[in-house]
C-alpha positions in Angstrom: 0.0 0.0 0.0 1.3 3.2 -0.7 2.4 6.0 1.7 -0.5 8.2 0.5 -2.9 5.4 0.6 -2.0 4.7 3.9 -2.2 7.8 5.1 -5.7 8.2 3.9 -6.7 4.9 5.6 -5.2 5.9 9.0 -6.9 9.2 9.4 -10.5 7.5 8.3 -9.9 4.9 10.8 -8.9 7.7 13.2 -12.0 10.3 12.6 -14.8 7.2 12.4 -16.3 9.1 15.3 -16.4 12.3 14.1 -18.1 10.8 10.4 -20.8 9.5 12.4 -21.2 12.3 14.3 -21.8 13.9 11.0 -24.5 11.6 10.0 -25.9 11.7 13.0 -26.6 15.8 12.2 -27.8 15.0 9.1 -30.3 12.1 9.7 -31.4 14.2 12.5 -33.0 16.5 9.8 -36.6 15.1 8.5 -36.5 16.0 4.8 -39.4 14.1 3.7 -39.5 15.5 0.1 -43.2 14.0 -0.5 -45.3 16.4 2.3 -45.1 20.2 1.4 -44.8 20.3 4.9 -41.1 19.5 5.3 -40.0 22.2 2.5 -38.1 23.6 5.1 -36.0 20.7 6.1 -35.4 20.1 2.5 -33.5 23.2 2.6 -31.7 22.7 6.2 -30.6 19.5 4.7 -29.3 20.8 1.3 -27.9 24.0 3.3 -26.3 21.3 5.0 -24.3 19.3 2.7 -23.2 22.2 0.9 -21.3 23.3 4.3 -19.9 20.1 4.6 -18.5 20.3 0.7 -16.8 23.3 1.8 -15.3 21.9 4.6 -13.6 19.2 2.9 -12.4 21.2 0.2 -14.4 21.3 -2.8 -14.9 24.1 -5.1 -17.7 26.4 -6.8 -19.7 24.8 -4.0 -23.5 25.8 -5.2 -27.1 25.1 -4.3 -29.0 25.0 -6.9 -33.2 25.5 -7.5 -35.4 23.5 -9.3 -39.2 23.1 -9.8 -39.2 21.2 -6.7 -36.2 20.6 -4.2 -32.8 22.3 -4.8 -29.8 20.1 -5.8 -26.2 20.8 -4.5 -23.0 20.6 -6.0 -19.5 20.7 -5.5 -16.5 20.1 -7.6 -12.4 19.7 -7.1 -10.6 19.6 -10.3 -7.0 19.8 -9.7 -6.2 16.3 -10.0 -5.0 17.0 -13.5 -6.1 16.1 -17.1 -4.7 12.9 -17.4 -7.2 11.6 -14.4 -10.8 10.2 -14.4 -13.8 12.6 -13.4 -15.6 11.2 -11.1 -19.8 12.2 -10.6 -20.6 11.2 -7.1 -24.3 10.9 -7.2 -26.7 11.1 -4.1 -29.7 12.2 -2.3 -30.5 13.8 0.8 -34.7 13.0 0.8 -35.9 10.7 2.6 -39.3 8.7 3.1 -41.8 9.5 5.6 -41.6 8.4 9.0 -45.1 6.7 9.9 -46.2 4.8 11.7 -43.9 6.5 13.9 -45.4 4.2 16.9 -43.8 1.2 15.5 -40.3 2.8 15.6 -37.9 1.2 18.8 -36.5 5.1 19.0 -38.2 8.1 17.5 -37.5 8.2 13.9 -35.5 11.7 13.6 -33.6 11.2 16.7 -31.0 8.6 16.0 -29.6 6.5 18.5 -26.8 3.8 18.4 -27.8 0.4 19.5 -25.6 -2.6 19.5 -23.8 -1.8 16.3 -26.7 -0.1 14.6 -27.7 3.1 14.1 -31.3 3.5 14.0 -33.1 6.3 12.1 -34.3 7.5 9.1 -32.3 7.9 6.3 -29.6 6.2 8.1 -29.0 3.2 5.3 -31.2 5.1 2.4 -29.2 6.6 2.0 -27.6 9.7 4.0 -25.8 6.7 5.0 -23.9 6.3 1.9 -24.0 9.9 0.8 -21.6 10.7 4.1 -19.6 7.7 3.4 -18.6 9.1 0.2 -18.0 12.4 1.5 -15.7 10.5 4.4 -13.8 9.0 2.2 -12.9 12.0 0.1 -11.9 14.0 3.2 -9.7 11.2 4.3 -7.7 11.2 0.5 -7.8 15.3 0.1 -7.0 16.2 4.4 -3.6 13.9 4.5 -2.8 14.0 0.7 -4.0 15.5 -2.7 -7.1 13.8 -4.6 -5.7 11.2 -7.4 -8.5 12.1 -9.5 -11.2 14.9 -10.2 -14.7 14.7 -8.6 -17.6 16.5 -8.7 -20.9 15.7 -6.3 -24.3 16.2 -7.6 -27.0 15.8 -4.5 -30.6 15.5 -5.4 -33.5 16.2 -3.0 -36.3 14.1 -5.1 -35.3 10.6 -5.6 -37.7 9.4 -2.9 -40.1 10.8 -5.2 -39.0 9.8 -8.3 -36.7 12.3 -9.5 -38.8 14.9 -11.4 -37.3 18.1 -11.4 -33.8 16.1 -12.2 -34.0 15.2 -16.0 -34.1 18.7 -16.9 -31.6 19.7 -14.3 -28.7 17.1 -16.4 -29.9 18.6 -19.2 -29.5 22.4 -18.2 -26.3 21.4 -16.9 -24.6 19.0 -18.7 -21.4 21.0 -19.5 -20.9 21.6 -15.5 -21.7 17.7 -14.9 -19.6 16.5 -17.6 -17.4 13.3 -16.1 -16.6 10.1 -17.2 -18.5 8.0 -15.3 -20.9 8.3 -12.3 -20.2 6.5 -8.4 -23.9 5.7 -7.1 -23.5 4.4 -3.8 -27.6 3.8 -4.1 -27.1 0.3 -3.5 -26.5 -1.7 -0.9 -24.5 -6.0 0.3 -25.8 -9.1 0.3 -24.8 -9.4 4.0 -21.9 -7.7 6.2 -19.5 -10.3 4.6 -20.4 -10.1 1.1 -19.5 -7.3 -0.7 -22.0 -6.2 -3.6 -21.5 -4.8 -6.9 -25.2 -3.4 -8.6 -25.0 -3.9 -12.6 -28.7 -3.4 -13.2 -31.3 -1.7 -11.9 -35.3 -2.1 -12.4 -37.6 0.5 -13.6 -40.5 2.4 -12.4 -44.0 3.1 -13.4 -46.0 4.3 -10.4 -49.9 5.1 -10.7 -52.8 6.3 -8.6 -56.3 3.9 -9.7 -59.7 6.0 -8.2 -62.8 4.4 -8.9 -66.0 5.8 -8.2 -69.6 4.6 -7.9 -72.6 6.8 -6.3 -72.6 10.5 -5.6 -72.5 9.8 -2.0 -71.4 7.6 0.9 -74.5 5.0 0.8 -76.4 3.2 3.9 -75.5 -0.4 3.2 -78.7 -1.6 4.2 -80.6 0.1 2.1 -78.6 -0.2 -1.3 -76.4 -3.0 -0.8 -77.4 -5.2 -3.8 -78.5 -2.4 -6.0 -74.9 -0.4 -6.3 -72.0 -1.9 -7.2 -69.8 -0.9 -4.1 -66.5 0.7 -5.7 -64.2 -1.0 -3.4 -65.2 -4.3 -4.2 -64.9 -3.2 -7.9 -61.7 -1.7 -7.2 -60.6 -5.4 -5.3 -61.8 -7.4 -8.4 -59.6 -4.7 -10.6 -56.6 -5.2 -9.0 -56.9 -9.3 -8.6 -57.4 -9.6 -11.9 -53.9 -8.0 -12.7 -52.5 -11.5 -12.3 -52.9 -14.9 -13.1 -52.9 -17.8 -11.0 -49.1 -18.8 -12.3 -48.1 -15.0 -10.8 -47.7 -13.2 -14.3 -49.3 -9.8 -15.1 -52.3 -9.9 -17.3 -52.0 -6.4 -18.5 -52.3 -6.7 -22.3 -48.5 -6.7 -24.0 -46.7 -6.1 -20.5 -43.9 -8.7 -21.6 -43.9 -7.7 -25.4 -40.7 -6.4 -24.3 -39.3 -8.0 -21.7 -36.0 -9.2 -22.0 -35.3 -13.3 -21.8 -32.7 -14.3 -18.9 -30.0 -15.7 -20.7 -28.6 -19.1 -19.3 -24.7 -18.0 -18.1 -26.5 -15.0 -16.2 -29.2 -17.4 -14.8 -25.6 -19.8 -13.3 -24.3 -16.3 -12.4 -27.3 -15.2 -10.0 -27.7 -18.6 -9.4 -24.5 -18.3 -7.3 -25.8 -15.9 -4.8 -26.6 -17.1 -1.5 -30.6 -15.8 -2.0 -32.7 -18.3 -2.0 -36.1 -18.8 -0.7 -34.9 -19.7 2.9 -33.1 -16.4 2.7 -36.0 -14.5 1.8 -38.6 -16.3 4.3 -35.8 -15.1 6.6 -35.9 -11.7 5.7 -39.3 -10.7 5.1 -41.1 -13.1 7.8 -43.3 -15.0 5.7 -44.1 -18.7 6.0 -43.9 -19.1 1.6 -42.1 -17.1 -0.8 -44.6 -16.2 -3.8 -44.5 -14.9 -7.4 -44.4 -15.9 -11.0 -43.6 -19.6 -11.6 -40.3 -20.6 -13.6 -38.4 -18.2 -11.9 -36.0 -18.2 -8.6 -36.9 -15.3 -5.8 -33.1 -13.3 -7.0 -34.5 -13.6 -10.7 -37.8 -12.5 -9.7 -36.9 -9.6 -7.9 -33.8 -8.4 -10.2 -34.3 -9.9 -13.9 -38.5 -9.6 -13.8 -41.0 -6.9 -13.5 -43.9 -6.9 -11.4 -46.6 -5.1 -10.3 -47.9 -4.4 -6.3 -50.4 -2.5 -4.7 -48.6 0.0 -2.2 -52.1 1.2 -0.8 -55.8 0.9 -0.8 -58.3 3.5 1.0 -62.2 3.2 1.0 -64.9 3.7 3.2 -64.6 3.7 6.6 -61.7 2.2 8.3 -62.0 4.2 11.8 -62.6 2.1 15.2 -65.7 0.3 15.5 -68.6 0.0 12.9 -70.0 1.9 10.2 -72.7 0.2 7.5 -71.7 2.2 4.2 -71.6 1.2 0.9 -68.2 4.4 0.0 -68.8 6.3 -3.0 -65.3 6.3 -4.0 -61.7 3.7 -4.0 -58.1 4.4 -4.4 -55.2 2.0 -4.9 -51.6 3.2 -5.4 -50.1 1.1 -7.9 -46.4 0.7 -9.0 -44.7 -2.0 -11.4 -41.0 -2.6 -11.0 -39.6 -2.6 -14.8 -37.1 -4.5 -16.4 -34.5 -3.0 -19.3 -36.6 -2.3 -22.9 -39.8 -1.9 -21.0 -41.3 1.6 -21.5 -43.2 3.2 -18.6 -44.9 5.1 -20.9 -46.3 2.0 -23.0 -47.1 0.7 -19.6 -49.2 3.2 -18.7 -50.7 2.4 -21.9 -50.7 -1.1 -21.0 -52.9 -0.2 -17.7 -55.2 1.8 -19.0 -56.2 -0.8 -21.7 -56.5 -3.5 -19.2 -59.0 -1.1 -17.2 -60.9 -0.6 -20.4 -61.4 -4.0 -21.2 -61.9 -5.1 -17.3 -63.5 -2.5 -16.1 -67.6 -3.1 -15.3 -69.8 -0.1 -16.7 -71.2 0.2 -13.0 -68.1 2.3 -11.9 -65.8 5.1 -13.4 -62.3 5.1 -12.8 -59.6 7.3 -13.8 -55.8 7.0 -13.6 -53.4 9.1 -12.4 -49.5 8.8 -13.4 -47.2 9.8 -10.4 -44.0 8.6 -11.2 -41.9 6.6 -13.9 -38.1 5.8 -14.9 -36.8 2.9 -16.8 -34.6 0.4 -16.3 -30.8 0.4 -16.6 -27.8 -1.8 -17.1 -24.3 -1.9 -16.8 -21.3 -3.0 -18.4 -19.7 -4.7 -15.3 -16.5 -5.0 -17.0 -15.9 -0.9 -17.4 -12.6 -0.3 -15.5 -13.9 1.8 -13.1 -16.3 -1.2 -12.2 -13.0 -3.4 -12.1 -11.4 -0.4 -9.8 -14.8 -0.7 -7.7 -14.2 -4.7 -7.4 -10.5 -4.8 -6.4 -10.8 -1.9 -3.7 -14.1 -4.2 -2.4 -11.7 -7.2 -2.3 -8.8 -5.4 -0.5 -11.2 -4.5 2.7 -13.3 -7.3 3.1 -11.0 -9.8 1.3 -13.0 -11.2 -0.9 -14.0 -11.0 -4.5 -17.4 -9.1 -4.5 -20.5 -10.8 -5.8 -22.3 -9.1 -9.0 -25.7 -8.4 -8.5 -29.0 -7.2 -10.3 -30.8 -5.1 -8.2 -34.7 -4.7 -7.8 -35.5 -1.4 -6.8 -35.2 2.0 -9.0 -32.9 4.4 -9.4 -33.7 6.7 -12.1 -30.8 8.9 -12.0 -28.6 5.7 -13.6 -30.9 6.0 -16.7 -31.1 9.5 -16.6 -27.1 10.2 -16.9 -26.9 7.4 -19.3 -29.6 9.0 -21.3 -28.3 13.0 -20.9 -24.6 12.7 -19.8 -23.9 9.8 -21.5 -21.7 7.9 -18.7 -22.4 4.6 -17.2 -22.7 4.8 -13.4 -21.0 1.9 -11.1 -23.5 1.0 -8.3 -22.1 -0.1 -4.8 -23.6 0.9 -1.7 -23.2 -0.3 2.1 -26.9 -1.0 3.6 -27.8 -4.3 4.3 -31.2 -6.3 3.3 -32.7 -5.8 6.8 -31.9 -2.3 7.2 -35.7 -1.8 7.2 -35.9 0.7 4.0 -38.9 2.7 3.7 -40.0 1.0 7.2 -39.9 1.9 10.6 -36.5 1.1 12.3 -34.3 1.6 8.8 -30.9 1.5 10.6 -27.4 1.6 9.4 -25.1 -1.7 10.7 -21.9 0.7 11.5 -19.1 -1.5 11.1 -20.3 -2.6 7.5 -21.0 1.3 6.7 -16.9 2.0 8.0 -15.5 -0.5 6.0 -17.2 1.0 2.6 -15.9 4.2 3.8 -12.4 2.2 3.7 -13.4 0.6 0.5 -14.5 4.3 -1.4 -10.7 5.3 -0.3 -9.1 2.2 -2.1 -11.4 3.0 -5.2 -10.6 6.6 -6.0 -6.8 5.6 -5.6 -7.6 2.7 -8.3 -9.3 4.7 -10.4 -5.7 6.7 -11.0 -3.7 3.3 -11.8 -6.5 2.3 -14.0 -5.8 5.2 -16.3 -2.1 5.4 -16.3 -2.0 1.7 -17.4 
């Protein structure tokens, strides 16, 4: 290991207190981007960050506005021309809290327990965002950067990104790197390090459905109106078939076949349906026949109801047939799939399915595509051997089902491919109450993001 290397690795090992007394700040800060209500926090947080760019050293340090929640950047370019430009990609939103009653420790007030620190945003992914920060103070305080990076961090990805597209595209001349670092991701287990090379889409819908004028005594109409929840229940059940594949006409017109060396590849990973029963709780795994639970969740899209309100659903009774339903739908999309033609794909199925004793009407709230990787670009290989020099071990490769739309979006705008790592773990309880970071996992990655930037540099002088 070099001198400089070294040095860098020392004085991260030395401050690990002082980066998770950073976090801690941050995570202390509830920037919900979804509630109108948290606008403020939005900006404490993104206030926040920038402060912490200037501390470590970067440049041109700016907070920028958008149609919805300001994105900061920061930028240190003296590592030369001869040296990679890095985009270190990240986001400072995170979900909402509720049910807050379910949470061990309130939910903004983050508190170490065991080896686990407990709040929101902790793992998704403030977590990662201050690791990468970390790991850049650690190179640029004891020795100079070995290449150029700039940060862009977003306050929308919980949300879906809007206002973002159009920021890359109003920008592309200040972003303009060679390849993205997403730290979006997350390991297998504490032992396993991961490397993401896909990513699934999004299309994400609101369903209303609507029947009389009125809330309606049950009594006296039951039997005469069609009750729009049920109608709304029959919808949605219909929306698969009874081998676990989506019935909405066309939906895998585009969907891309597994092929068999990738199949033995995923096939490697220790995920299989004992893993999953262990993580989730459930008795039976479930989903669309033919396929393993890591192909289901990585390689295939799917579709799940994320909500359903009707009626009355206070304490006690209430006889009424409601006048209106609501389901929030969202289908997790696989590379060639359009969300577009999906929404297309909905709205016919609702046209043919739909009884002529409701209405309905759908609402489109969100949508990215998929992405993929090349996980043979350098800075991937850079990525893999720093991953293998802390936790000794070659790191697993790894298609990931959730959505990060940035990945398409720069491969789209910027043209660069992004290379995905990330340091949460499966049950770090994303999006739930009790998300927690595991703390000795998150330091090595800090450790790991130190090795990578000084690969990055040998990688281009070979």
């Amino acid at each position: 290991m070099s001198d400089q290397r070294a040095r860098a690795i020392e004085y991260a090992r030395q401050n690990r207190e002082i980066f998770l007394t950073n976090l801690k700040h941050l995570v202390s800060i509830p920037s919900v981007s979804t509630s109108s209500d948290h606008k403020a926090e939005m900006d404490r947080a993104a206030n926040m960050l920038a402060g912490h760019l200037k501390r470590i050293g970067m440049e041109n340090v700016r907070i920028f506005p958008t149609t919805g929640h300001p994105v900061v950047f920061g930028e240190y370019l003296k590592a030369g021309k001869d040296v990679p430009t890095v985009l270190v990609y990240g986001h400072y939103d995170v979900q909402p809290s509720e049910p807050d009653e379910l949470w061990r420790t309130p939910a903004f007030e983050p508190s170490v327990i065991g080896e686990n620190l407990f709040a929101r945003g902790a793992s998704d992914m403030k977590g990662q965002v201050v690791a990468a920060l970390s790991a850049v103070e650690s190179i640029h305080t004891t020795t100079s950067l070995p290449v150029n990076v700039k940060f862009i961090l977003e306050g929308e990805e919980e949300i879906g990104s809007p206002s973002l597209p159009a920021f890359l595209q109003e920008h592309k001349d200040l972003l303009a790197c060679d390849f993205a670092l997403n730290p979006d991701a997350g390991m297998i287990a504490p032992d396993i390090p991961t490397i993401i090379y896909a990513l699934r889409g999004l299309a994400y819908f609101e369903l209303r459905v609507y029947g009389p004028a009125h809330d309606l005594h049950s009594g006296i109409f039951g039997g005469v109106v069609h009750n729009p929840a049920q109608a709304l229940c029959e919808l949605i059940a219909g929306m698969h078939d009874e081998t676990g594949r989506i019935t909405l006409p066309g939906f895998y017109d585009r969907v891309r076949s597994l092929p068999d060396d990738e199949r033995a590849e995923l096939a490697r990973l220790p995920m299989d349906e004992m893993y999953y029963r262990r993580m989730t709780g459930v008795s039976q795994t479930w989903g669309e026949e033919g396929f393993s639970p890591i192909e289901r969740v990585g390689a295939r899209p799917t579709l799940e109801v994320n909500g359903l309100l009707s009626g009355f659903t206070g304490q006690g009774s209430k006889t009424v047939i409601p006048a209106y339903a609501m389901a929030k739908i969202s289908m997790r999309l696989v590379p060639d799939q359009d969300p577009a033609e999906v929404h297309q794909q909905l709205l016919r199925y609702l046209e043919q399915k739909a009884p002529s004793t409701i209405r309905w009407e759908v609402i489109p709230m969100a949508g990215s595509p998929a992405s993929i990787s090349d996980p043979h670009h350098p800075a991937t290989q850079a990525l893999a051997l720093a991953l293998e020099k802390v936790w000794g071990k070659r790191p697993v490769y790894k298609r990931e089902g959730g959505s990060v739309p940035v990945v398409g979006d720069m491969q789209k705008t910027l043209s660069v491919e992004s290379v995905l790592t990330g340091f949460g773990l499966p049950d770090d309880n994303l999006h739930a109450p009790n998300e927690k970071l595991h703390l000795p996992t998150w330091y090595k990655g800090i450790d790991a993001l130190i090795h990578f930037f000084f690969n990055l540099k040998e990688y281009a002088q070979k």
